[in-house]
C-alpha positions as a Markdown table, in Angstrom:
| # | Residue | x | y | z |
|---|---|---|---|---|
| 1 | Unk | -14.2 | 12.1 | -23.4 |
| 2 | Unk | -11.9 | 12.6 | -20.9 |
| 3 | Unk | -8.6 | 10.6 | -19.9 |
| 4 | Unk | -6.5 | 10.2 | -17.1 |
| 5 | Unk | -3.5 | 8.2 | -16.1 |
| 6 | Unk | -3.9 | 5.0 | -15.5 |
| 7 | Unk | -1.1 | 2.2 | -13.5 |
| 8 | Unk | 0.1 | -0.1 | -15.7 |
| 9 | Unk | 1.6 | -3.7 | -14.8 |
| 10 | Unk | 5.2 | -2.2 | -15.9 |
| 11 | Unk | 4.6 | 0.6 | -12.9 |
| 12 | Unk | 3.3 | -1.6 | -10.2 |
| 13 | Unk | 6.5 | -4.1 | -11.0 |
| 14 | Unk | 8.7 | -0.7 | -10.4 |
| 15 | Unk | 6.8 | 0.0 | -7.7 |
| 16 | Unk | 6.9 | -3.1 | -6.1 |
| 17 | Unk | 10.8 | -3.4 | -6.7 |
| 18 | Unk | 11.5 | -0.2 | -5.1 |
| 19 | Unk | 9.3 | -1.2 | -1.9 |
| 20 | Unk | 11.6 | -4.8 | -2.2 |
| 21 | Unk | 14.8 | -3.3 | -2.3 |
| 22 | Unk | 13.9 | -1.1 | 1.0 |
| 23 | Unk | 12.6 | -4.2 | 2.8 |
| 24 | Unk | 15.8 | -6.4 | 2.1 |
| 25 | Unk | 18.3 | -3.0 | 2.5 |
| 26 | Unk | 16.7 | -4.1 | 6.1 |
| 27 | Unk | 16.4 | -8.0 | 6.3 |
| 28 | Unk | 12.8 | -7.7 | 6.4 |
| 29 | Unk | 10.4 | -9.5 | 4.7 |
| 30 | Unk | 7.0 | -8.6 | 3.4 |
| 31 | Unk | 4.3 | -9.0 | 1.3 |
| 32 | Unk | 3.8 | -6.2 | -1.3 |
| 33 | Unk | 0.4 | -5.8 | -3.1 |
| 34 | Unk | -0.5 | -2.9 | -5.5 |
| 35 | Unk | -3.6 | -2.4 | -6.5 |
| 36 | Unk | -5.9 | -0.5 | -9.7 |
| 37 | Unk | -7.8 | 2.8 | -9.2 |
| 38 | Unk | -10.8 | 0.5 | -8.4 |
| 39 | Unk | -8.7 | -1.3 | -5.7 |
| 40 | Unk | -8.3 | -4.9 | -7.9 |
| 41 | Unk | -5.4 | -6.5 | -7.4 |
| 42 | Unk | -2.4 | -5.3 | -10.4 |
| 43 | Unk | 0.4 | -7.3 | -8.8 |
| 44 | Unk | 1.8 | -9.2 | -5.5 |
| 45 | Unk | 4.9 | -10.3 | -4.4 |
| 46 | Unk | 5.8 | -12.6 | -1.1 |
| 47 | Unk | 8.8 | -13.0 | 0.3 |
| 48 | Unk | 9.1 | -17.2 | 0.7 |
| 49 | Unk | 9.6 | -16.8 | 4.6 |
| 50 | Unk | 6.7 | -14.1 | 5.4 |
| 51 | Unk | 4.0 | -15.0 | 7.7 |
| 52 | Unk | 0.5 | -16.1 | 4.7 |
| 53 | Unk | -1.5 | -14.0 | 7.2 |
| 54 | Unk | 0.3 | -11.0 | 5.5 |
| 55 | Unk | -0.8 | -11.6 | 1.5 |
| 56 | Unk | -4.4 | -10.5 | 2.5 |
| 57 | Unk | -3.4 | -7.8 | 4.9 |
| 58 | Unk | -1.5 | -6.1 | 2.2 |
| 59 | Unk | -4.2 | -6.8 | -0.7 |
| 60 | Unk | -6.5 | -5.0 | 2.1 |
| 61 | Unk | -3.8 | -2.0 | 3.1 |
| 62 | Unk | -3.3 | -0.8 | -0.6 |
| 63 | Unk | -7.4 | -1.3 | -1.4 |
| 64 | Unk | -7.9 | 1.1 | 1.5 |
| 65 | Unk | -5.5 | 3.5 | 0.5 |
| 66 | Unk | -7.5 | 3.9 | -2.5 |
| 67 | Unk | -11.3 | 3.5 | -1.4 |
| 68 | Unk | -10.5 | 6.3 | 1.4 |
| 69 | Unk | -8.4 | 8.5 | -0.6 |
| 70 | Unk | -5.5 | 8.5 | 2.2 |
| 71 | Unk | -2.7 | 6.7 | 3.9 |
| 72 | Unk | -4.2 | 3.6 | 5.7 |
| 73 | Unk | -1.8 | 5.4 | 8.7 |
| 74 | Unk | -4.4 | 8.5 | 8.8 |
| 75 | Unk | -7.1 | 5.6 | 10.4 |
| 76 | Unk | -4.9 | 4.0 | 12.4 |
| 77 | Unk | -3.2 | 7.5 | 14.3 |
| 78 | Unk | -7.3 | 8.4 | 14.4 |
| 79 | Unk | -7.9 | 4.9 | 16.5 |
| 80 | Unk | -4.9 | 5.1 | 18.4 |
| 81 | Unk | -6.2 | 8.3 | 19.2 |
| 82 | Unk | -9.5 | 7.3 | 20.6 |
| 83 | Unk | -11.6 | 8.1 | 17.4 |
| 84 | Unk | -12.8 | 4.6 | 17.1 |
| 85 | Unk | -15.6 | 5.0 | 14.4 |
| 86 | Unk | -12.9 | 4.1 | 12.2 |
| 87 | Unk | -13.2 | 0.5 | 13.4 |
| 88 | Unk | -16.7 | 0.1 | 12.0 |
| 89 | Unk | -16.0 | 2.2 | 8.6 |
| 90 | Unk | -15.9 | -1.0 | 5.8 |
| 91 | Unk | -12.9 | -1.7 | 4.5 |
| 92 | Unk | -10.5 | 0.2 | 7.1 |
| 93 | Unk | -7.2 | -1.2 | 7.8 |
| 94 | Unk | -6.3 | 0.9 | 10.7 |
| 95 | Unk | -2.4 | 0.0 | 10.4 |
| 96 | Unk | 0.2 | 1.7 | 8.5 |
| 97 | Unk | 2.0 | 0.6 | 5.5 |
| 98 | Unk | -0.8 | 1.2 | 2.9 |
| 99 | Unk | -0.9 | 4.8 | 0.5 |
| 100 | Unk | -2.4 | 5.6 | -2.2 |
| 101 | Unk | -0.7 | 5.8 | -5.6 |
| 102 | Unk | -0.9 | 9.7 | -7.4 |
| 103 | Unk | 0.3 | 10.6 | -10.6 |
| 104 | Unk | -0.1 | 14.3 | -11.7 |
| 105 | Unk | -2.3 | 14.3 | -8.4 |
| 106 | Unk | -5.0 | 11.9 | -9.8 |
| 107 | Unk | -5.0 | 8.8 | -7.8 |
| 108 | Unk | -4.2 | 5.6 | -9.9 |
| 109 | Unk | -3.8 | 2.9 | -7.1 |
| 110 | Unk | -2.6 | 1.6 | -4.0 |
| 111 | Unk | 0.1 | 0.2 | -2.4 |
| 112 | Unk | 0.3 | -2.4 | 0.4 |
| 113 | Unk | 2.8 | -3.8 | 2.4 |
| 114 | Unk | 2.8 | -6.5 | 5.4 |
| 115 | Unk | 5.1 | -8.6 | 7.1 |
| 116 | Unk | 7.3 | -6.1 | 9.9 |
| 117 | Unk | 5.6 | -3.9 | 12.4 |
| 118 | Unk | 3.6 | -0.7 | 11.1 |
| 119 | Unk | 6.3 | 1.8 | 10.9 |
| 120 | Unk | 8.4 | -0.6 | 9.0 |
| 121 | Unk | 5.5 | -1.0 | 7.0 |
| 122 | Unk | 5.3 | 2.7 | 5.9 |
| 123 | Unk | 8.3 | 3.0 | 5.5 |
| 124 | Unk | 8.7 | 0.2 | 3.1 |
| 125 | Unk | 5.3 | 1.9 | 1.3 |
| 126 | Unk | 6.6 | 5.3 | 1.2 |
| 127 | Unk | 9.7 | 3.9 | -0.7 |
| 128 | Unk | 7.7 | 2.2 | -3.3 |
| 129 | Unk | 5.3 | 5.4 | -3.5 |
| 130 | Unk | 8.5 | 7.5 | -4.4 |
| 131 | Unk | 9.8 | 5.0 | -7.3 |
| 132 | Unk | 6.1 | 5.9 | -9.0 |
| 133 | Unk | 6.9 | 9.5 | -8.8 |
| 134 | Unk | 10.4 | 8.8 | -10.3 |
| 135 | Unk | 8.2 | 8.0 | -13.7 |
């Protein structure tokens, strides 16, 4: 039988505290969502002033990291770019701030973050990525 590595609620709390600590470094505030290899909700965390329209958008962000294999950024350079198809693939997110999570290059989840404008979103995202890879 094989085995592979698998996110654990300990990893997503890192994760997530690694993405916080970039947002408020900033004095932004954001959802954060991280989700399972099968794109099911691990853990969220809201920041008690962020927008509500922001807990699904981040759910959605890290789920398509995962169920596309690649940054949610990846769609939304491809729209801004004309290559609209991605609007009508299910599940897109065309927006930045959602990436898959890897561990020993085997995909175990996906982050999502929402709340600040795209950039800000990735770059809240590609903090919380890097605390996985601290493991």
């Amino acid at each position: 039988m094989a085995s592979k590595p698998a996110l654990t609620l300990d990893d997503a709390k890192r994760i997530a505290a690694a993405a916080q600590a970039e947002a408020l470094s900033n004095d932004w505030h954001v959802t954060i969502a991280v989700v399972d290899d099968g794109g099911h909700l691990l853990y969220l965390e809201r920041s008690h002033d962020t927008q509500f329209g922001s807990v699904e958008t981040a759910i959605k962000k890290a789920h398509a990291a995962v169920a596309f294999l690649r940054p949610t950024k990846m769609s939304e350079d491809a729209v801004m770019g004309g290559r609209l198809i991605h609007l009508a693939l299910p599940g897109v997110i065309p927006a930045e701030g959602g990436v898959p999570l890897m561990l020993d290059g085997i995909i175990v989840g996906g982050l999502g973050i929402s709340g600040v404008r795209s950039p800000q979103d990735g770059q809240i995202a590609a903090a919380g990525a890097a605390a996985l890879a601290k493991n």
